[in-house]
N, CA and C atoms as an extended XYZ file, in Angstrom:
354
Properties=species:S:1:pos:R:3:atomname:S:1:resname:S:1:resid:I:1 pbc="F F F"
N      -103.323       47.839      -66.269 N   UNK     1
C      -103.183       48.362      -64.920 CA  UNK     1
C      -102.849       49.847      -64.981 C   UNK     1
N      -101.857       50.324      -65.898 N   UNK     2
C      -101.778       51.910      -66.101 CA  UNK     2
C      -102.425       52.589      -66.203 C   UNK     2
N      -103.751       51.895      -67.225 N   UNK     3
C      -104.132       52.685      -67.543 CA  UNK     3
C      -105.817       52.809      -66.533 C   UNK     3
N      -105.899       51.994      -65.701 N   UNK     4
C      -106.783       52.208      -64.452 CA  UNK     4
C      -105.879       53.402      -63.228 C   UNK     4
N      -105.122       52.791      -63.796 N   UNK     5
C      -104.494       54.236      -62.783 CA  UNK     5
C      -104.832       55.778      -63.274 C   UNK     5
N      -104.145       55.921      -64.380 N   UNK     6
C      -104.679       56.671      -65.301 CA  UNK     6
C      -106.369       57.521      -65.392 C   UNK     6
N      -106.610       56.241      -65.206 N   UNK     7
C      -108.403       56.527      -65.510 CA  UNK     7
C      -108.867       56.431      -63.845 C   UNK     7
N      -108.170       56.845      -62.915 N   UNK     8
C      -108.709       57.134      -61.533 CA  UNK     8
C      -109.262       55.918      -60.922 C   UNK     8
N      -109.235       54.886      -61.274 N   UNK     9
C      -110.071       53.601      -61.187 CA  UNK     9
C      -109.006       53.014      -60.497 C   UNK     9
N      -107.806       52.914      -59.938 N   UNK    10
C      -106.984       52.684      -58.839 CA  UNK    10
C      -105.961       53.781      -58.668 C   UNK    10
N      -105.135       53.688      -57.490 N   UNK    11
C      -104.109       54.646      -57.137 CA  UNK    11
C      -103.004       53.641      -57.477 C   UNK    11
N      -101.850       54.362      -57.634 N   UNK    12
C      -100.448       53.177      -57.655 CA  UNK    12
C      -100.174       52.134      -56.817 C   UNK    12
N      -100.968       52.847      -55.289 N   UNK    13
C      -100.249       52.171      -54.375 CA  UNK    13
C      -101.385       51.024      -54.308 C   UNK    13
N      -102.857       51.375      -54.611 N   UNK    14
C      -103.699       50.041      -54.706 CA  UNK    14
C      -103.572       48.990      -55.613 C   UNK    14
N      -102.979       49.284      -56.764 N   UNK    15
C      -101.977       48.636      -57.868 CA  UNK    15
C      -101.146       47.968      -57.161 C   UNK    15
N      -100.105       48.026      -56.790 N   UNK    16
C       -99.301       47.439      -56.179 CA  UNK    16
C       -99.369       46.701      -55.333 C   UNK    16
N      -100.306       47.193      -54.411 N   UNK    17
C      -100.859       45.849      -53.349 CA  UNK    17
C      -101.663       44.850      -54.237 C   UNK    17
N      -101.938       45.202      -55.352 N   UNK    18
C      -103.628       43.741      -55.783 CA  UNK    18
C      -102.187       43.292      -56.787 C   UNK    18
N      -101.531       44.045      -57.335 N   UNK    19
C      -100.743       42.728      -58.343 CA  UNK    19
C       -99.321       42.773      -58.619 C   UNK    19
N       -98.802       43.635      -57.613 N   UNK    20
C       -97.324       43.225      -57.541 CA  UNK    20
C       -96.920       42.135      -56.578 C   UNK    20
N       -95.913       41.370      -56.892 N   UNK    21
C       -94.908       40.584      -56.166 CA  UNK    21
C       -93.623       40.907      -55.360 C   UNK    21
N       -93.799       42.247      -55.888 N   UNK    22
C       -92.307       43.168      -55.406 CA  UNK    22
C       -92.404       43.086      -53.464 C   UNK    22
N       -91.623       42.610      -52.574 N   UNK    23
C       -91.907       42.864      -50.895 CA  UNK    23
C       -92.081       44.682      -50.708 C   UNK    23
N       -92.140       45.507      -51.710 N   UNK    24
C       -92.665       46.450      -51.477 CA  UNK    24
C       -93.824       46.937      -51.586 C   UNK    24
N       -94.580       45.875      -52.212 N   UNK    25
C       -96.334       45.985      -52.596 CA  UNK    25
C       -97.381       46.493      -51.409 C   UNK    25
N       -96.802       45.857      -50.311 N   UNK    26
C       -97.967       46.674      -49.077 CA  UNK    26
C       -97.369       48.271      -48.837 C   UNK    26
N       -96.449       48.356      -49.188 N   UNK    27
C       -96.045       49.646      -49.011 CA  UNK    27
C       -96.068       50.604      -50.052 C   UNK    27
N       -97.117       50.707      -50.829 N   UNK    28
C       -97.396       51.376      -51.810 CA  UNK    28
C       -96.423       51.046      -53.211 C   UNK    28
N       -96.145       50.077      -53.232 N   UNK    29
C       -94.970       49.865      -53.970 CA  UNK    29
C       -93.645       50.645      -54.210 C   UNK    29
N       -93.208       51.419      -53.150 N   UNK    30
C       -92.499       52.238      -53.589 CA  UNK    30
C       -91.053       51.707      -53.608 C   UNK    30
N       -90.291       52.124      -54.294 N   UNK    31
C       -88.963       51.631      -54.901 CA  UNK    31
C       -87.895       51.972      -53.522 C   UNK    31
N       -87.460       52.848      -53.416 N   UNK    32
C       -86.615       53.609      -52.450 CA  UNK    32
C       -87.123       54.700      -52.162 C   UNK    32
N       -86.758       55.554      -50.485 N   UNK    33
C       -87.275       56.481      -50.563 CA  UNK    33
C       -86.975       57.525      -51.098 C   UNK    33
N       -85.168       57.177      -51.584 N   UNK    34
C       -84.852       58.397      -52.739 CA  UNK    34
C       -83.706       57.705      -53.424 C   UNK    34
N       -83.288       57.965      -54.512 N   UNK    35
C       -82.448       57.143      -55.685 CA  UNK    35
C       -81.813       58.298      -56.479 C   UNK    35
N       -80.669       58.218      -56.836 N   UNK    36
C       -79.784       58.623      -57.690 CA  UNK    36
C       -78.904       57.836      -59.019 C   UNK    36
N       -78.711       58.482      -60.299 N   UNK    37
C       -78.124       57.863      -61.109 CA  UNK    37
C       -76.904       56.977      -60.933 C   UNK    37
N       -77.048       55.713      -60.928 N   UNK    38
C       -75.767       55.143      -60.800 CA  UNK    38
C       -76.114       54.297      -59.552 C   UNK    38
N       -77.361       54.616      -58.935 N   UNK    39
C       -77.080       53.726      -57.536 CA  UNK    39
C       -78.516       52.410      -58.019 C   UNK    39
N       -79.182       52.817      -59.154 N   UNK    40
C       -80.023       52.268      -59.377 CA  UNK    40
C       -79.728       51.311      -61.062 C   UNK    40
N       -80.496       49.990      -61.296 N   UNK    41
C       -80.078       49.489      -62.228 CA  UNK    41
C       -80.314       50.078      -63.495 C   UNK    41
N       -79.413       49.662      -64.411 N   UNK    42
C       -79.859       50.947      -65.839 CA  UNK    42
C       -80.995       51.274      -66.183 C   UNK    42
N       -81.409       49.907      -66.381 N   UNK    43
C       -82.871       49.819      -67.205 CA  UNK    43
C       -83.865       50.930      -66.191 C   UNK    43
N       -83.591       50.521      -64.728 N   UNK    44
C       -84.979       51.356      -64.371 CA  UNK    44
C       -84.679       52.956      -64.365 C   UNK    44
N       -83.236       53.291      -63.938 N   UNK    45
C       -82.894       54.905      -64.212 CA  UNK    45
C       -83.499       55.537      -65.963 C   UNK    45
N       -83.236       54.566      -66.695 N   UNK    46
C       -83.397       54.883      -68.192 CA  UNK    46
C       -85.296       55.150      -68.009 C   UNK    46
N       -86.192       53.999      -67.301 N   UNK    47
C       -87.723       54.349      -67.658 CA  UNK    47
C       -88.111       55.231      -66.121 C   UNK    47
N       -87.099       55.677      -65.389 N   UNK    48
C       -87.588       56.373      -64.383 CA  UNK    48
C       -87.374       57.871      -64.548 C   UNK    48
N       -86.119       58.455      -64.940 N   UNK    49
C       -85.603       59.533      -64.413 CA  UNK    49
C       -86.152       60.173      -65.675 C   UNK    49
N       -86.560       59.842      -66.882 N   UNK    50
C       -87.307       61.158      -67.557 CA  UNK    50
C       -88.515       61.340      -67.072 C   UNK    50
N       -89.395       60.585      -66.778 N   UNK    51
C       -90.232       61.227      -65.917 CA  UNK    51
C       -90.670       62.188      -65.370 C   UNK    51
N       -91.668       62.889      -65.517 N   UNK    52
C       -91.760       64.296      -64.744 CA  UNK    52
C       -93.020       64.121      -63.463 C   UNK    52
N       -92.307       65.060      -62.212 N   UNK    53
C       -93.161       64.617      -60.610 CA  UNK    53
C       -95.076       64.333      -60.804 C   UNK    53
N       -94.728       62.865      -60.445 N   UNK    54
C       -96.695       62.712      -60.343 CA  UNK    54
C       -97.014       61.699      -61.921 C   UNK    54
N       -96.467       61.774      -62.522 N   UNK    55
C       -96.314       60.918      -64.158 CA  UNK    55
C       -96.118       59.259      -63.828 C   UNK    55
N       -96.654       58.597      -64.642 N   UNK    56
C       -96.350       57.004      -64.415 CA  UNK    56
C       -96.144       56.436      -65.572 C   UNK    56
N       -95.045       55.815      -66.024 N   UNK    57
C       -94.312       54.886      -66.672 CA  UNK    57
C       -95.296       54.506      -67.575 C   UNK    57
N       -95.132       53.909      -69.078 N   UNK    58
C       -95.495       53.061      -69.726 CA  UNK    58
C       -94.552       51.581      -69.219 C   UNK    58
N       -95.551       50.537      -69.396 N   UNK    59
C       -94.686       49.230      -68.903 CA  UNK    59
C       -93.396       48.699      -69.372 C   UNK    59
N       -92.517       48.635      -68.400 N   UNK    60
C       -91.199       48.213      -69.130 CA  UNK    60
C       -90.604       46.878      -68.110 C   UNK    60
N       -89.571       46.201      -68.592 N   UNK    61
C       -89.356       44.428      -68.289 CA  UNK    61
C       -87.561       44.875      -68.027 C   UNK    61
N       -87.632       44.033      -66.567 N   UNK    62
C       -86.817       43.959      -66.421 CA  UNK    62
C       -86.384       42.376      -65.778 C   UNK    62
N       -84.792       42.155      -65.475 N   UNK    63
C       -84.661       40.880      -65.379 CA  UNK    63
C       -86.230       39.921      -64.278 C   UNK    63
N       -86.387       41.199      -63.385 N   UNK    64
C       -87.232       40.886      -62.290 CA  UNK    64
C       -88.801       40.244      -62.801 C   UNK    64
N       -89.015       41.188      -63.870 N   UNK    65
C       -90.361       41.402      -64.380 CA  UNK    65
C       -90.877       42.783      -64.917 C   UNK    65
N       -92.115       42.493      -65.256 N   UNK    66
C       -92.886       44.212      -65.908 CA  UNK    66
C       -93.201       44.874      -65.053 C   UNK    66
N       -92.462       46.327      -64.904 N   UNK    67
C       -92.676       46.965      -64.037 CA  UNK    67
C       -93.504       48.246      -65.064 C   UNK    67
N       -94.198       49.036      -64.206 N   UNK    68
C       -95.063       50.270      -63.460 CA  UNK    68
C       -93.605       51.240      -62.670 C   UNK    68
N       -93.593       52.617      -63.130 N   UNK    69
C       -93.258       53.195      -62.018 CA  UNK    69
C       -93.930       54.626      -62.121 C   UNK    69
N       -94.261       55.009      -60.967 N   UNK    70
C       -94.758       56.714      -60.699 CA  UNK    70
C       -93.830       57.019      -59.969 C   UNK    70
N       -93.423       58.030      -60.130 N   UNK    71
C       -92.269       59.480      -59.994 CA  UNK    71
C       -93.237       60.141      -58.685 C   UNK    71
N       -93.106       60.383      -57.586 N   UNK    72
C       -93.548       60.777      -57.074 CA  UNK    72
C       -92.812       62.776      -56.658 C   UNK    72
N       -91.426       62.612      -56.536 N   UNK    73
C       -91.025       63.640      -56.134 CA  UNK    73
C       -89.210       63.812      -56.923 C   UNK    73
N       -89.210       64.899      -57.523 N   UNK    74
C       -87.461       64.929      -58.028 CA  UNK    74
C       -87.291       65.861      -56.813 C   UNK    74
N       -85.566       65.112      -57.017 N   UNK    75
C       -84.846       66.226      -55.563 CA  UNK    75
C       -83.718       66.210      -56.371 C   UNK    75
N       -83.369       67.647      -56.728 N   UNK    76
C       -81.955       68.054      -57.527 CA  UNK    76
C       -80.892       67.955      -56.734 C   UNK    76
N       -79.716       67.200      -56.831 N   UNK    77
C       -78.673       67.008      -56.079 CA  UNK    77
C       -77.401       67.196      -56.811 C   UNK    77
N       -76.290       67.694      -56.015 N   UNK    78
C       -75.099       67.506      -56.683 CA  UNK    78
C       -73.777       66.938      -55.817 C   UNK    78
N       -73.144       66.380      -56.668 N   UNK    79
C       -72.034       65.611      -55.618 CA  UNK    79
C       -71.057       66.135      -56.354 C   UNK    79
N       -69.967       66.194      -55.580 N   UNK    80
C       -68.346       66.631      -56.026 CA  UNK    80
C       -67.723       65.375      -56.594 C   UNK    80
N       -66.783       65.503      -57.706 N   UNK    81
C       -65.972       64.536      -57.841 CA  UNK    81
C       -65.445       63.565      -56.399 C   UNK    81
N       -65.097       64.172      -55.492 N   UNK    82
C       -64.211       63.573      -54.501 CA  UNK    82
C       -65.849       62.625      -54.196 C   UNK    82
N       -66.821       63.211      -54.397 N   UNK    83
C       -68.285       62.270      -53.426 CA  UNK    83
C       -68.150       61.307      -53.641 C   UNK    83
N       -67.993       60.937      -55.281 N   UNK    84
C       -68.615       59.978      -56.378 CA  UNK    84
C       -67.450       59.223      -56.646 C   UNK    84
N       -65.807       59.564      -56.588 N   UNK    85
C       -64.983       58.976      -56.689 CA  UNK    85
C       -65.153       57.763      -56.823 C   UNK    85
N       -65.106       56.927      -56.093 N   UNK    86
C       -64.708       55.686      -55.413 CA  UNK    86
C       -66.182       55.101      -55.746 C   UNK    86
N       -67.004       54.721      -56.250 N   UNK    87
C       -68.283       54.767      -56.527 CA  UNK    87
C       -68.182       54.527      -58.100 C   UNK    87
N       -68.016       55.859      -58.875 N   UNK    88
C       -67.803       55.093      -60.213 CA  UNK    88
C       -66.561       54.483      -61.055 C   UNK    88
N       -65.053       54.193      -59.763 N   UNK    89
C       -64.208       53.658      -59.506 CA  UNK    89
C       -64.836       52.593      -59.863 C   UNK    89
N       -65.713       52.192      -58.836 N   UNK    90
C       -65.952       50.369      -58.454 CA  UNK    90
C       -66.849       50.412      -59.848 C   UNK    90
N       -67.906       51.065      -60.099 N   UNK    91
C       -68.990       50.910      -61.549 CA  UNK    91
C       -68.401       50.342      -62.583 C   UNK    91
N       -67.041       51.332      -63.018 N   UNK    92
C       -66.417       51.097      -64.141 CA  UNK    92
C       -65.643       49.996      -64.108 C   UNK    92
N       -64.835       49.618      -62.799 N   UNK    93
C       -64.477       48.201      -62.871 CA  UNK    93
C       -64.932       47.206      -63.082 C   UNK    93
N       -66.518       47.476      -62.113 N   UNK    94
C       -67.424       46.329      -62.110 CA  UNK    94
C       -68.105       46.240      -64.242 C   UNK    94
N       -68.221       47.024      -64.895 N   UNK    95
C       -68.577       47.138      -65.934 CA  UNK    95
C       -67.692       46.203      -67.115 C   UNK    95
N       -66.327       46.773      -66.939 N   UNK    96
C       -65.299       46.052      -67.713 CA  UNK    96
C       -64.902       44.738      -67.078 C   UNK    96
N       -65.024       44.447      -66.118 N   UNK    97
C       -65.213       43.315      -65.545 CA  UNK    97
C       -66.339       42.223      -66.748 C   UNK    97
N       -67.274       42.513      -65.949 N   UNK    98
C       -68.124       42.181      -66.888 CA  UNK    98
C       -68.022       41.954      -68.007 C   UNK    98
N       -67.369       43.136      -68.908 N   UNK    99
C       -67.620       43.072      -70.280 CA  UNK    99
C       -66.344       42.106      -70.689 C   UNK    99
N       -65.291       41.606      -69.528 N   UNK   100
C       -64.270       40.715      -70.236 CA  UNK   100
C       -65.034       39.465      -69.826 C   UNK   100
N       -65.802       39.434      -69.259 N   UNK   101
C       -65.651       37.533      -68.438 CA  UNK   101
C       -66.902       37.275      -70.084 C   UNK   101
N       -67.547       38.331      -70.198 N   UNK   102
C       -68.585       38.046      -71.111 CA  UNK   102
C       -67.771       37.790      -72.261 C   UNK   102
N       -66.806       38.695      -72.651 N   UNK   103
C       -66.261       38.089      -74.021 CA  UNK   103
C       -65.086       37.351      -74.372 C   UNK   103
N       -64.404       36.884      -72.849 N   UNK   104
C       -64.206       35.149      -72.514 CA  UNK   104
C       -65.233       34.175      -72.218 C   UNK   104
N       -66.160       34.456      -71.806 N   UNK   105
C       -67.353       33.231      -72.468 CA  UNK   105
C       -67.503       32.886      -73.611 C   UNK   105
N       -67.739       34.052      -74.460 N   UNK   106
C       -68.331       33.584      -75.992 CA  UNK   106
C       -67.671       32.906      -76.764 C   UNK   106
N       -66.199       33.349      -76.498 N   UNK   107
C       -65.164       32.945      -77.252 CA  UNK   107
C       -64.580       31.198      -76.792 C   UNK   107
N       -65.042       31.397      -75.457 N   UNK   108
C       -64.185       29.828      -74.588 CA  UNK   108
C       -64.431       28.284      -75.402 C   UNK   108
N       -63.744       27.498      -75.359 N   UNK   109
C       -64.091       26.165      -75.772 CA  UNK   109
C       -64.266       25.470      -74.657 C   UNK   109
N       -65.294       25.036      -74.170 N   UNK   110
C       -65.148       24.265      -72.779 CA  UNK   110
C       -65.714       22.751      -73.565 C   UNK   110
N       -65.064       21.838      -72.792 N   UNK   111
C       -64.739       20.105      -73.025 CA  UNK   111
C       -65.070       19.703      -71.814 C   UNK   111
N       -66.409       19.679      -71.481 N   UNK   112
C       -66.379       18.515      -70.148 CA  UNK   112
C       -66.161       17.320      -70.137 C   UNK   112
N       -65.356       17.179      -69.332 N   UNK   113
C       -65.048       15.453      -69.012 CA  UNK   113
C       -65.886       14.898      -68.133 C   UNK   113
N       -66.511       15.340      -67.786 N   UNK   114
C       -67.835       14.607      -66.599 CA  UNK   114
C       -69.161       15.202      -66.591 C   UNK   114
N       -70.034       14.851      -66.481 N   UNK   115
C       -71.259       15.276      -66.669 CA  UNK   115
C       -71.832       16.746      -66.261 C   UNK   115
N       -71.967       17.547      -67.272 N   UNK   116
C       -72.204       19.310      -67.151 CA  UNK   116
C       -73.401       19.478      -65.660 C   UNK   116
N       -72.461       19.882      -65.180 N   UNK   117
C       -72.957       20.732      -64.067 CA  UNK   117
C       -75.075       21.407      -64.796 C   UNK   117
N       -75.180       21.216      -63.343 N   UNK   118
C       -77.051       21.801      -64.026 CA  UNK   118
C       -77.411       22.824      -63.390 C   UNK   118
């Protein structure tokens, strides 16, 4: 599919309508109409933001599926500490959060006494 894009033989957004699943597919597939680091999931900031304006992704997998992305427009922004505060407050909680319940899982002994939940 990239590489019909690539080769002028579709546009992104005709891509997206013939074989994405994403509810953004009639709409040219587009992601958001604008995104910043931190508000978006890792994986796609990591295959989006090197990107340079008008460029399209080699295919990369995420929990969702294989995504496609074209960069349509960078907009340089800056936020103040006070912006972002409370924001990568909650990130970093939400992160170590995470990273304890995960390494009380691995470690847990669980003993069901009644038939494991499905």
């Amino acid at each position: 599919i990239r590489q019909q894009i690539l080769d002028g033989k579709l546009t992104f957004a005709e891509a997206a309508a013939k074989y994405s699943a994403a509810p953004s597919k009639q709409d040219g597939g587009k992601l958001v109409p604008s995104a910043y680091r931190g508000k978006m999931p890792l994986v796609l900031t990591q295959n989006i933001f090197p990107l340079q304006e008008g460029t399209i992704s080699d295919p990369f997998q995420t929990p969702f599926g294989i995504h496609i992305a074209q960069l349509n427009k960078k907009h340089p922004g800056q936020f103040s500490l006070e912006d972002v505060r409370g924001e990568i407050y909650r990130s970093l909680s939400r992160s170590l959060w995470d990273k304890t319940i995960q390494s009380l899982r691995s470690t847990a002994k669980i003993d069901w006494k009644i038939d494991r939940p499905s």
